[in-house]
C-alpha positions in Angstrom: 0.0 0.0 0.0 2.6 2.5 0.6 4.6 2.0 -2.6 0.8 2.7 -3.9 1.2 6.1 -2.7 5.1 6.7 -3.2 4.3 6.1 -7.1 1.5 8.4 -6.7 3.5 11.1 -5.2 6.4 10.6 -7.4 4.1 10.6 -10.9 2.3 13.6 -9.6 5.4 15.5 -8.6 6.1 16.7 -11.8 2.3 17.9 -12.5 2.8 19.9 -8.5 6.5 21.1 -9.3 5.6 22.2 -13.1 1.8 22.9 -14.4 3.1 24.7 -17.7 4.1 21.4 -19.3 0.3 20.3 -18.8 -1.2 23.5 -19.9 -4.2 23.5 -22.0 -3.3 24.0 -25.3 -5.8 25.8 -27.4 -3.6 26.8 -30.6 -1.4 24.5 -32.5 1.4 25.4 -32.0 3.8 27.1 -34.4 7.1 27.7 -35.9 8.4 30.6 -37.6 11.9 31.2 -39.4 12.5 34.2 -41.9 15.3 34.3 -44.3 15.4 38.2 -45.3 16.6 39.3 -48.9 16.9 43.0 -48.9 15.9 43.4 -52.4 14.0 41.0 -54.2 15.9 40.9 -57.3 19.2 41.3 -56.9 21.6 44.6 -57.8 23.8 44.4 -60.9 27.5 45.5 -59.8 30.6 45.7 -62.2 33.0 43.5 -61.6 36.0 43.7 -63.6 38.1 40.4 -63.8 39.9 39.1 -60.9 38.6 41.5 -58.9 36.9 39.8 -55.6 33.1 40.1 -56.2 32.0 40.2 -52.5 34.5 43.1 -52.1 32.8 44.9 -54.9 29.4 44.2 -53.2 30.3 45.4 -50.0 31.8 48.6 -51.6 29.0 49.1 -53.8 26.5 52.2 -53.6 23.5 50.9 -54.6 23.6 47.9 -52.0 24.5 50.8 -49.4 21.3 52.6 -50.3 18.5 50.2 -50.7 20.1 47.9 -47.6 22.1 50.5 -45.1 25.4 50.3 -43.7 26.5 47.6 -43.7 23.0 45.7 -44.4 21.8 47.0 -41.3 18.4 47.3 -43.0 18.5 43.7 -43.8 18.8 42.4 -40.2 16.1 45.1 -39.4 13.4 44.0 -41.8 14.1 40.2 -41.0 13.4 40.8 -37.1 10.2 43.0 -37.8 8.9 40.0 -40.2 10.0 37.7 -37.4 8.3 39.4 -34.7 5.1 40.5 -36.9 4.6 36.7 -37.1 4.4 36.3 -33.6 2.4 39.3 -32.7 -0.1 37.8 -35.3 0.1 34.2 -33.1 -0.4 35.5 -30.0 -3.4 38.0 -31.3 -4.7 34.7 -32.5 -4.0 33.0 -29.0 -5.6 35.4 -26.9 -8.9 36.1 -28.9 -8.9 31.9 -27.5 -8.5 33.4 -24.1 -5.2 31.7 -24.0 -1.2 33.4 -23.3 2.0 32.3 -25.3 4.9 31.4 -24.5 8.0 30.3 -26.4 9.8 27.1 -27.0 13.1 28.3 -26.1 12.4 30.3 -22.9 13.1 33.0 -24.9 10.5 36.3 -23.4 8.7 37.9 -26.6 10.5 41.5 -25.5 13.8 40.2 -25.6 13.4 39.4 -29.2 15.1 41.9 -31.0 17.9 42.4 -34.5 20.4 40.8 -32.8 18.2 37.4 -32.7 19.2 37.4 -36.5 22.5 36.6 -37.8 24.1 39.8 -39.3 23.6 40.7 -43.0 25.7 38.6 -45.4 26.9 39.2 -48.6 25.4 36.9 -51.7 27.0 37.2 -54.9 25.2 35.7 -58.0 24.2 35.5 -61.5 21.7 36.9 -63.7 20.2 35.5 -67.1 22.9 38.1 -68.4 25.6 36.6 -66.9 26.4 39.7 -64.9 27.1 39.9 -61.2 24.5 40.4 -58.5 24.7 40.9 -55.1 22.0 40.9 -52.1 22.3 40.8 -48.6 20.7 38.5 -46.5 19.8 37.8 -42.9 18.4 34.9 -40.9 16.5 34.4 -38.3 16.6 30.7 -36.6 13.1 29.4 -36.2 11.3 29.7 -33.0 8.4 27.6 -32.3 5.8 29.6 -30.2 2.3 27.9 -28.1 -0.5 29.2 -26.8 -1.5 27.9 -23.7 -5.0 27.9 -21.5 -4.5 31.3 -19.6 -7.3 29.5 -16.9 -5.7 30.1 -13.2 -8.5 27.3 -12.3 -6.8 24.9 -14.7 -5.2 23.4 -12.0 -7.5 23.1 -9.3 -7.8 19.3 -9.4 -3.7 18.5 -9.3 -3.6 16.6 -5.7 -0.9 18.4 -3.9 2.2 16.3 -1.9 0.1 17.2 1.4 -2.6 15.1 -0.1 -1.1 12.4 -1.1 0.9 11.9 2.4 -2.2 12.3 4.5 -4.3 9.4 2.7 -3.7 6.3 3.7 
């Protein structure tokens, strides 16, 4: 009879010690990734021959103006997507009356550019056969769920007090 209630105690521990990973969920839950282009066709650069290509692209003006310093505006425009998704996915959550929370422990405000690798350079081809360049930026997917928001929801977890006093 007591090993009855020590496997009682011991399966419910984890529902007493950590609710969250019994939450209700009420959305499926999601996964978002963004891989940013800062233009959607590329810029033509000239590239003489033997000349370094990404060297031309990071020195070229048109890049600099449509994409920032640096590609700054990449790594911008990637985050915003990024976080746009999940402010869609949690409006979408609590219209259920639910709250989200995300896979990594990552906190929604903490989200910000530097969630997103820094711009790169990309260097290609067109049906011309002339050099292109674009600057990219990614941001690693983050799965996001949406949770019963219910402070009842755990009313009926038998507590370790319980579970000692029965016999």
């Amino acid at each position: 009879m007591r090993l009855k209630h020590l496997y009682r105690m011991l399966s419910f521990s984890l529902l007493v010690i950590s609710p969250s990973l019994h939450a209700k969920s009420i959305l499926k839950a999601e996964t978002f990734g963004v891989l940013e282009k800062c233009v959607e066709r590329a810029i033509v650069v000239d590239v003489e021959e033997g000349v370094n290509g990404i060297e031309e692209c990071r020195h070229s003006r048109s890049l600099e103006m449509v994409c920032g310093k640096d590609g700054e505006l990449t790594q911008l425009h990637a985050i915003k997507k990024l976080t746009s998704k999940v402010d869609d996915y949690q409006r979408r959550c609590e219209e259920k009356g639910g709250t989200i929370h995300l896979e990594s422990g990552l906190e929604i405000e903490n989200l910000d550019k530097n969630y997103c690798t820094p711009p790169q350079i990309v260097i290609g081809m067109d049906a011309l056969e002339q050099t292109t360049c674009n600057m990219t930026s990614f941001c690693a997917p983050l799965t996001v769920h949406c949770d019963s928001a219910d402070p009842t929801a755990y009313n009926n977890i038998p507590q370790i007090t319980d579970l000692l006093t029965k016999k």
